[in-house]
C-alpha positions as a Markdown table, in Angstrom:
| # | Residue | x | y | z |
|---|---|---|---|---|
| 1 | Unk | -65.5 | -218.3 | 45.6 |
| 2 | Unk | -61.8 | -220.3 | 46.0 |
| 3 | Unk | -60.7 | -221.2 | 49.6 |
| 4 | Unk | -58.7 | -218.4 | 49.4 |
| 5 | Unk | -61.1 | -215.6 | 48.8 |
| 6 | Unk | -63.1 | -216.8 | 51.4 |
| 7 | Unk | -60.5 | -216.6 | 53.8 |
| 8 | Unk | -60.1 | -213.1 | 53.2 |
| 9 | Unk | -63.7 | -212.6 | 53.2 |
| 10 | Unk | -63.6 | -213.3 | 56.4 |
| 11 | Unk | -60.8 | -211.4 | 57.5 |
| 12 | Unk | -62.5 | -208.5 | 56.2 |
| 13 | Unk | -65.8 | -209.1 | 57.5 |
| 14 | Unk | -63.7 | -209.3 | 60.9 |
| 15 | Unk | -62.1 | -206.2 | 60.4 |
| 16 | Unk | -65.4 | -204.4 | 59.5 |
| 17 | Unk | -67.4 | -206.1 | 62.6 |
| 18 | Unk | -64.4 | -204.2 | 64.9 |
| 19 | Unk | -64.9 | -201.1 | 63.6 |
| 20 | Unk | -61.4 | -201.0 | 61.7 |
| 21 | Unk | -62.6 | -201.2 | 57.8 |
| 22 | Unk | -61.8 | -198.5 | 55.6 |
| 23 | Unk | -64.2 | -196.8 | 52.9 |
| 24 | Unk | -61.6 | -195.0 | 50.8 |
| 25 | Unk | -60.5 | -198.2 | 49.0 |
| 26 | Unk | -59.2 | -198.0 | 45.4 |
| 27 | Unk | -59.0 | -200.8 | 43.1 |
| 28 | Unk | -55.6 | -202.1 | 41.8 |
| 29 | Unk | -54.5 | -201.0 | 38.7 |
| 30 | Unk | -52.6 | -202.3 | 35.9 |
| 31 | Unk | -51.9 | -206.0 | 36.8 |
| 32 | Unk | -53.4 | -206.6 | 39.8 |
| 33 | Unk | -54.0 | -209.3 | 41.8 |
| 34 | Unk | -52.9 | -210.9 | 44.9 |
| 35 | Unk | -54.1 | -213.7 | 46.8 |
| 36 | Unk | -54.0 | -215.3 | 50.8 |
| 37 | Unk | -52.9 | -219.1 | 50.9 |
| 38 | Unk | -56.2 | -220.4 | 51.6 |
| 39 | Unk | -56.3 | -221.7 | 55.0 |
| 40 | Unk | -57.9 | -221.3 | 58.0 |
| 41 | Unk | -56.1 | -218.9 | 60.7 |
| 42 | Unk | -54.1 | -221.3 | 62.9 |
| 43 | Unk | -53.6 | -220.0 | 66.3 |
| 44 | Unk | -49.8 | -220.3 | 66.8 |
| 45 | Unk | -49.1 | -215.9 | 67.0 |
| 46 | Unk | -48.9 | -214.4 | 70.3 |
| 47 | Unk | -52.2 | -213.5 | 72.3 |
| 48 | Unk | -51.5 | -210.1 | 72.7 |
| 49 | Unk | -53.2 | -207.6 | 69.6 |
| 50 | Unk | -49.6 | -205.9 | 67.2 |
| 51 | Unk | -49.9 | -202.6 | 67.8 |
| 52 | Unk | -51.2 | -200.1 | 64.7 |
| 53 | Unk | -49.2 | -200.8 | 61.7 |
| 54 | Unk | -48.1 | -196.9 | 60.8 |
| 55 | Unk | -48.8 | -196.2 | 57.2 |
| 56 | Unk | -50.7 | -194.4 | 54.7 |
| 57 | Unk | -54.5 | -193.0 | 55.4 |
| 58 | Unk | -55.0 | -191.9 | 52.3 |
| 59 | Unk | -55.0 | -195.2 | 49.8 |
| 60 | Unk | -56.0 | -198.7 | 50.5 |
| 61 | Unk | -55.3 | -202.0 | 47.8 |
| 62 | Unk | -57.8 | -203.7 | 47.0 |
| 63 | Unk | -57.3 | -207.5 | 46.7 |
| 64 | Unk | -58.4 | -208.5 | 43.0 |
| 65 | Unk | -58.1 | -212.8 | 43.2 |
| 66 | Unk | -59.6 | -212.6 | 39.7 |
| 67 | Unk | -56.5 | -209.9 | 38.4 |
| 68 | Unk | -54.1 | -211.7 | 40.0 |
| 69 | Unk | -55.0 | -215.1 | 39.1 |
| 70 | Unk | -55.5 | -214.0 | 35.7 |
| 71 | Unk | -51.4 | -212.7 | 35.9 |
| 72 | Unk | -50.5 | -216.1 | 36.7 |
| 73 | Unk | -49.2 | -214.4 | 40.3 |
| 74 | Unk | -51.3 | -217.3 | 42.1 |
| 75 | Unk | -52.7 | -220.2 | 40.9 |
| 76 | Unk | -56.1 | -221.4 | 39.1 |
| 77 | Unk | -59.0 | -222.2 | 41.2 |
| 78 | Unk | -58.2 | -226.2 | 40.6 |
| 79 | Unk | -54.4 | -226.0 | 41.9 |
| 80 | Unk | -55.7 | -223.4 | 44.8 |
| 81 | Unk | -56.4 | -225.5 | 47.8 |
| 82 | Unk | -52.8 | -227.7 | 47.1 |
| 83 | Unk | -50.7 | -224.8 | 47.1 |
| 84 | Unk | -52.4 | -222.9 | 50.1 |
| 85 | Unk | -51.5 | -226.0 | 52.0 |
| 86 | Unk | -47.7 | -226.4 | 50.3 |
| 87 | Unk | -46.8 | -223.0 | 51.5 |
| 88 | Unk | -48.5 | -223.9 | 55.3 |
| 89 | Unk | -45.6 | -225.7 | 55.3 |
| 90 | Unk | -43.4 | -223.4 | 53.9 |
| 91 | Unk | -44.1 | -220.7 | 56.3 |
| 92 | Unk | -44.0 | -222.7 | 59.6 |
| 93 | Unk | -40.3 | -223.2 | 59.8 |
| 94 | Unk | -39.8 | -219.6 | 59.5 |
| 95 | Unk | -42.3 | -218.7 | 61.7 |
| 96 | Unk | -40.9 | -221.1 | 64.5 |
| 97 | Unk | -37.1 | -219.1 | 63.6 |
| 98 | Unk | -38.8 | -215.9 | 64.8 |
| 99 | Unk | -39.6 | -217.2 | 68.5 |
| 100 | Unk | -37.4 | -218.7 | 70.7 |
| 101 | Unk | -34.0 | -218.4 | 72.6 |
| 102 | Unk | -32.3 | -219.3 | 69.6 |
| 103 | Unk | -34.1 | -216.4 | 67.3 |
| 104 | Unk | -31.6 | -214.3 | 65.5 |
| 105 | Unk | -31.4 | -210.9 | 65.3 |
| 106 | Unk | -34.6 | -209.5 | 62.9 |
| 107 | Unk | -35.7 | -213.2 | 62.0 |
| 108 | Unk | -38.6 | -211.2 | 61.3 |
| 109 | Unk | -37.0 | -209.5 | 58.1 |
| 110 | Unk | -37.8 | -212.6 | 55.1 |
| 111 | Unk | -35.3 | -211.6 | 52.3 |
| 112 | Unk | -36.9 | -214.0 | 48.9 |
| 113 | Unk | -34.5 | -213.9 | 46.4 |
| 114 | Unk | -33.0 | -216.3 | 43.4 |
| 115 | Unk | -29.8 | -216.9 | 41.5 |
| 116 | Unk | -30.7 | -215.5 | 38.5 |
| 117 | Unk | -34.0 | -214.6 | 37.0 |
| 118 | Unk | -37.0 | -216.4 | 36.2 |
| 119 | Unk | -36.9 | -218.9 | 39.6 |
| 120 | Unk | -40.4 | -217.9 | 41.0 |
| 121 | Unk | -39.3 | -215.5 | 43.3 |
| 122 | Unk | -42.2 | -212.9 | 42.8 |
| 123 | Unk | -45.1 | -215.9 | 42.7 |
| 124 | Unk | -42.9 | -217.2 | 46.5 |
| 125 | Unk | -42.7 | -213.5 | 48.1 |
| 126 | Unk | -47.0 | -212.9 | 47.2 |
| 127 | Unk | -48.0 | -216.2 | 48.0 |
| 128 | Unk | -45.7 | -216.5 | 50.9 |
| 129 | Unk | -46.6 | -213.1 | 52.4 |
| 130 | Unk | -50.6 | -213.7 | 52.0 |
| 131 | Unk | -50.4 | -217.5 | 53.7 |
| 132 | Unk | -48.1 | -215.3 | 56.8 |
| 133 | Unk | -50.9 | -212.8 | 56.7 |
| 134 | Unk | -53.8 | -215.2 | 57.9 |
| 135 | Unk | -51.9 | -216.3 | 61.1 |
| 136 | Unk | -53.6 | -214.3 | 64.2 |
| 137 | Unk | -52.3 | -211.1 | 65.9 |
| 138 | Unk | -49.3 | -210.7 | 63.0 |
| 139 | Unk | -49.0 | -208.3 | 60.2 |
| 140 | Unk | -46.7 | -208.2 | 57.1 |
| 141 | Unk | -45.9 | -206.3 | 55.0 |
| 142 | Unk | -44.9 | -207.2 | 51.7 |
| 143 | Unk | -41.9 | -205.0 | 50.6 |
| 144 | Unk | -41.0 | -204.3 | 46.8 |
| 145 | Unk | -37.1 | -204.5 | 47.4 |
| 146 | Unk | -36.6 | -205.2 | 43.7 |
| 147 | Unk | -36.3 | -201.9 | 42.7 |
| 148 | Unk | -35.3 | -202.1 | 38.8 |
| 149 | Unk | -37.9 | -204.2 | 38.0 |
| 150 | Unk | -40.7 | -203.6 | 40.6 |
| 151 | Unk | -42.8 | -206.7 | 39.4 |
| 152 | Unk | -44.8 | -206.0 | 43.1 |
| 153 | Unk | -45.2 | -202.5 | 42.6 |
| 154 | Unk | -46.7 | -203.0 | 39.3 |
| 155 | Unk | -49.2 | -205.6 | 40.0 |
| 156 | Unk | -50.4 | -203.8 | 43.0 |
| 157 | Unk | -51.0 | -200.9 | 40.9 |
| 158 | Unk | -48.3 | -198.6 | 43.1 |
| 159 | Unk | -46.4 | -197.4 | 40.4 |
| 160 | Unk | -46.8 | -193.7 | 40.8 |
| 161 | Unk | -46.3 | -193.9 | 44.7 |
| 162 | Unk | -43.3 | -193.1 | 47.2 |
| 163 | Unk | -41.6 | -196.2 | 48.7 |
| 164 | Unk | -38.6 | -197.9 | 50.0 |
| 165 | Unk | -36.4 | -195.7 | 47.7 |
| 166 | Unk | -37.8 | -192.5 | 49.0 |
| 167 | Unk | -36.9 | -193.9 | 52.6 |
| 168 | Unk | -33.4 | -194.2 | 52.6 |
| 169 | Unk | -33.3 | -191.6 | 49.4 |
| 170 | Unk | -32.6 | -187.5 | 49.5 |
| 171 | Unk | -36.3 | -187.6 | 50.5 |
| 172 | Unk | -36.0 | -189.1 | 53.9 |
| 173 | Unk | -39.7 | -190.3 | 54.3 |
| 174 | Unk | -41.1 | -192.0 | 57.3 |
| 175 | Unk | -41.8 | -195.4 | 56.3 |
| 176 | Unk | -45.2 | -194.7 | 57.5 |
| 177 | Unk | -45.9 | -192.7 | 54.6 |
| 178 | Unk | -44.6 | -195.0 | 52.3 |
| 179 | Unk | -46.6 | -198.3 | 53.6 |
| 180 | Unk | -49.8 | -198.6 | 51.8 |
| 181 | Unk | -52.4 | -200.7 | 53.4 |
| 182 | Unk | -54.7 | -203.5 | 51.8 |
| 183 | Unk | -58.4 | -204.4 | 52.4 |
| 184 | Unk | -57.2 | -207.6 | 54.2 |
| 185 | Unk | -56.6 | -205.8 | 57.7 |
| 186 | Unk | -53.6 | -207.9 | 58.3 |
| 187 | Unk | -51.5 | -207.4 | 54.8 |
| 188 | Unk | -49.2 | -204.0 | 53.9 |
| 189 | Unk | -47.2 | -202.8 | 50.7 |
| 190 | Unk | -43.8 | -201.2 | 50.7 |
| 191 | Unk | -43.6 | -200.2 | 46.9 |
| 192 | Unk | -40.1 | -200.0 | 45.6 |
| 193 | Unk | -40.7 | -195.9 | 45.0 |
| 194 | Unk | -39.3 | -193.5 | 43.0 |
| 195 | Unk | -36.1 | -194.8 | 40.4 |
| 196 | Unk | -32.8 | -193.7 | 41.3 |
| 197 | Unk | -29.4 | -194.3 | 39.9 |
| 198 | Unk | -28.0 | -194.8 | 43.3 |
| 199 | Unk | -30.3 | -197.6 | 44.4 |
| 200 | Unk | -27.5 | -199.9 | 45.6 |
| 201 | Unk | -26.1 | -196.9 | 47.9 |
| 202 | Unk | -29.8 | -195.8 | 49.5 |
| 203 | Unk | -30.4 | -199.2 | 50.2 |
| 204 | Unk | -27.0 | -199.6 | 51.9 |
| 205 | Unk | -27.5 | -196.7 | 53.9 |
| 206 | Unk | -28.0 | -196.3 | 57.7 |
| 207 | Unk | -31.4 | -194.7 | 57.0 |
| 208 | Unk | -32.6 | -198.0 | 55.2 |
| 209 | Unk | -31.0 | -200.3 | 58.0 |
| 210 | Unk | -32.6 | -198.3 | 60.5 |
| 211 | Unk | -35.8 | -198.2 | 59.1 |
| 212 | Unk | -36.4 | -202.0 | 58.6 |
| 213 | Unk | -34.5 | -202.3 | 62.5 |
| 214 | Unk | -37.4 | -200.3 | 63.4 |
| 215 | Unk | -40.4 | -201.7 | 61.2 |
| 216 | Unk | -38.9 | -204.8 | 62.3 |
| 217 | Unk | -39.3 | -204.3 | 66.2 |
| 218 | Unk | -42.7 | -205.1 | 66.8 |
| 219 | Unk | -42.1 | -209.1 | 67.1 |
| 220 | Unk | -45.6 | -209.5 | 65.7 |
| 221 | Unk | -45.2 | -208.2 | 62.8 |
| 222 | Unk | -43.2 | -209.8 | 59.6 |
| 223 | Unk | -41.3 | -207.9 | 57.2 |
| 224 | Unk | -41.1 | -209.8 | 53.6 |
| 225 | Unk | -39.0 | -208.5 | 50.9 |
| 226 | Unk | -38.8 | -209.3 | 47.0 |
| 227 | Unk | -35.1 | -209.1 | 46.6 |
| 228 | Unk | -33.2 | -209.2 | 42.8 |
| 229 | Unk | -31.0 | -212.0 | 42.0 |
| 230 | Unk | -28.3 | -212.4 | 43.7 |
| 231 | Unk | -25.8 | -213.1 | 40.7 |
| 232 | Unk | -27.7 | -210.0 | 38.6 |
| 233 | Unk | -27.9 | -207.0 | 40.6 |
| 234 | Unk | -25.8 | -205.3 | 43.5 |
| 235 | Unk | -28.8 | -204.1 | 45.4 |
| 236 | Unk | -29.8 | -208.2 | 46.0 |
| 237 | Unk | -26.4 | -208.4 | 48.5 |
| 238 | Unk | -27.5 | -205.5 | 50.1 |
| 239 | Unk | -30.9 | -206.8 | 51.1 |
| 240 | Unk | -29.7 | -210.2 | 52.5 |
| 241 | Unk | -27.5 | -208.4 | 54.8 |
| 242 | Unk | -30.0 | -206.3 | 55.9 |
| 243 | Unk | -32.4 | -209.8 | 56.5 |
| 244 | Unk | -32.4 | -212.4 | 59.5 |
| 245 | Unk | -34.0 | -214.9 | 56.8 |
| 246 | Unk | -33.1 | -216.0 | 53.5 |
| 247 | Unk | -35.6 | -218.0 | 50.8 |
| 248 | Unk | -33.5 | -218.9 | 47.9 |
| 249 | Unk | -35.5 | -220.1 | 45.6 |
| 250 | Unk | -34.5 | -222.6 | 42.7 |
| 251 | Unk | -36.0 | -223.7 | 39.6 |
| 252 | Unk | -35.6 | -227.1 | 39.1 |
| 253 | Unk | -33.6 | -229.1 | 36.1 |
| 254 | Unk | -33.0 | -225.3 | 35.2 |
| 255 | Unk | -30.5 | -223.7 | 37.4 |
| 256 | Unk | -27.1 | -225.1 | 36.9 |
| 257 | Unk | -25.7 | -226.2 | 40.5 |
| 258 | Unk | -22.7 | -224.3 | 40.6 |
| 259 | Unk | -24.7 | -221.0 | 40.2 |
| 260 | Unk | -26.9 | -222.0 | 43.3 |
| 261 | Unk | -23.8 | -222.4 | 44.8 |
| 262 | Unk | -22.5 | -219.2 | 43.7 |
| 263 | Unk | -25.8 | -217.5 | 44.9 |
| 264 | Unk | -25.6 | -218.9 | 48.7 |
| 265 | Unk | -21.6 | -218.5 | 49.1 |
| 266 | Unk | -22.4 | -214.6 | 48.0 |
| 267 | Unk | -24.7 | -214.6 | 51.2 |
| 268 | Unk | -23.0 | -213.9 | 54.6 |
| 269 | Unk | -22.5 | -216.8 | 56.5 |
| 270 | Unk | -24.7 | -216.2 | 59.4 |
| 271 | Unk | -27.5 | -216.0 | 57.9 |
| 272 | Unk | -29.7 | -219.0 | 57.6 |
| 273 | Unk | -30.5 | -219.3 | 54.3 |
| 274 | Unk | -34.0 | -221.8 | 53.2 |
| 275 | Unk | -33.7 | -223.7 | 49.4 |
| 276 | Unk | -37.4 | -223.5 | 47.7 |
| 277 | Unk | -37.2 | -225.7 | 45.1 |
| 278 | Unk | -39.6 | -224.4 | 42.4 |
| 279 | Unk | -41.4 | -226.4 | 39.7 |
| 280 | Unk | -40.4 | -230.1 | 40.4 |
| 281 | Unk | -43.2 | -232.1 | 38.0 |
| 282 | Unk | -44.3 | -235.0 | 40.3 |
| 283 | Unk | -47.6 | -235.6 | 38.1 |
| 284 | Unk | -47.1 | -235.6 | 34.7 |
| 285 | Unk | -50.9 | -234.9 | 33.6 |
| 286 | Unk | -51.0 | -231.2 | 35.6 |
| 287 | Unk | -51.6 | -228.5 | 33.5 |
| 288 | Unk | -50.4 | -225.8 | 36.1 |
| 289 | Unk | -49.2 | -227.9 | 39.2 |
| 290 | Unk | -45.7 | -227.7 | 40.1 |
| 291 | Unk | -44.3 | -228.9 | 43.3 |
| 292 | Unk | -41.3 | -227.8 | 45.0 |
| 293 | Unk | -38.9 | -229.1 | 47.9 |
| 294 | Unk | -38.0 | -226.5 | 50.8 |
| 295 | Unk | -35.4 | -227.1 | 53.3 |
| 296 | Unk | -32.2 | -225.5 | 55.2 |
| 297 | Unk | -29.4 | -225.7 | 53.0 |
| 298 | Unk | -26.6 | -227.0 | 55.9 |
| 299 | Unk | -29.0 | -228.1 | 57.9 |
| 300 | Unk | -31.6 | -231.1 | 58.9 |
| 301 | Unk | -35.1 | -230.2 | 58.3 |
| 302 | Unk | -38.1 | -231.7 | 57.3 |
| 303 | Unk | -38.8 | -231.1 | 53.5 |
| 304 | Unk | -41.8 | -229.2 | 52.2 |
| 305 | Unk | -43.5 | -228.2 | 48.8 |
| 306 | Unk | -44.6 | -225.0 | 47.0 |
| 307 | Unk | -45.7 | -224.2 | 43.6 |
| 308 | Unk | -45.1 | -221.3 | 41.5 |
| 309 | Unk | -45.0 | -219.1 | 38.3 |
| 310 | Unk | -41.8 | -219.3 | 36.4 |
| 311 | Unk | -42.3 | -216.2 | 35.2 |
| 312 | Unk | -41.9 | -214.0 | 38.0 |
């Protein structure tokens, strides 16, 4: 069992010990897989317990590290331990954007997007939403905002199921019956929902806005969405407008500067945006290992790694 699993493990040994597990679990389907950025809980969140996440009764994910490493959605058992600690770093200067005086307006909303596809943006949104999942008293939920290609909704096996489309849509469902849980007590789904023609308008709605606005109140919790490129799809402006965060991530020696450019003047300019820097080969004899910088783009900070899948 990888670091990883048995961080999990744990969690959902925890979760049964409080009474809190749930025996109507169903096994991923399709590709599944999804894994926690192995790493012992850090006690940074606040003291105080988040408050019930509302969703679904009815249908629980079950975590498949062997699915989803098979997938190439996180990495081999060899390369696990590296990245778990790559995005610990990651994570911490958003974390620290949430709290504070100086916290914007729904720092809590993550939008992870690219330029154009094929960056990593998928592999950064899964393995950035389980590494935010193991810090105490938060939840997030991991939100399928790429709605024409729903890589998210697929691997998680969600592809029949309601979602952020039916919220804002001529449906008008409550985000809580749209959120499905997982069997780690601390990680939710948002799957992208039904197709619709006018998936740029529902998104831009009020309904959509005021839905994340109020997912988004409880300061504990952590809303990360898997945005489209920016430079592809309409829908991808939408969604950094309606986040306090932005994780651009780029593939390195691949993306031609002037469309990273492109992608961060097409974001609104007070929103901090965050570079990822994917697949940066610092050892030549890896087989899977790719390391990436991280930093504000404008601004100091200290840099930080991350590996991921190219493909996603």
């Amino acid at each position: 069992m990888s670091l990883i699993e048995r961080a999990v493990e744990q969690m959902r040994q925890a979760a049964k010990a409080s009474g809190t597990s749930q025996d109507d679990s169903v096994p991923l389907r399709g590709k599944q897989s999804v894994e926690r950025g192995g790493e012992a809980q850090q006690n940074v969140g606040p003291a105080e317990p988040v408050r019930p996440m509302p969703c679904r009764s009815d249908r629980t994910v079950r975590l498949d590290f062997r699915a989803l490493r098979a997938d190439g959605v996180i990495g081999p058992d060899n390369e696990e331990r590296r990245l778990a600690e790559e995005y610990r770093i990651v994570k911490r200067p958003l974390l620290k954007a949430m709290s504070g005086e100086s916290a914007q307006s729904l720092s809590n909303v993550i939008v992870v997007t690219s330029a154009i596809p094929g960056e990593g943006k998928t592999f950064t949104s899964i393995n950035l939403a389980l590494s935010l999942a193991l810090e105490r008293n938060r939840e997030v939920v991991l939100v399928d905002g790429d709605v024409a290609k729903r890589h998210i909704t697929h691997l998680f096996g969600l592809d029949d199921e309601p979602g952020l489309l039916d919220v804002g849509g001529s449906a008008a469902r409550d985000f809580s019956e749209v959120i499905v849980r997982t069997d780690s007590p601390s990680l939710f789904i948002m799957p992208a929902g039904n197709p619709d023609l006018e998936a740029t308008e529902i998104l831009a709605s009020e309904r959509t806005a005021s839905m994340l606005a109020t997912l988004a109140a409880e300061p504990r919790r952590i809303v990360l969405i898997d945005s489209p490129p920016l430079l592809v799809t309409s829908e991808a402006g939408v969604l950094t407008a309606l986040g306090g965060q932005i994780v651009l991530v780029v593939r390195a020696s691949e993306t031609p500067h002037d469309v990273v450019f492109r992608a961060i003047e097409s974001i609104a300019e007070d929103k901090p945006v965050s570079l990822l820097l994917n697949q940066v080969l610092t050892v030549p004899e890896r087989g899977y290992g790719y390391y990436g910088g991280y930093g504000y783009y404008g601004k100091a900070a200290n840099p930080s790694s991350a590996g991921e899948n190219p493909e996603q």
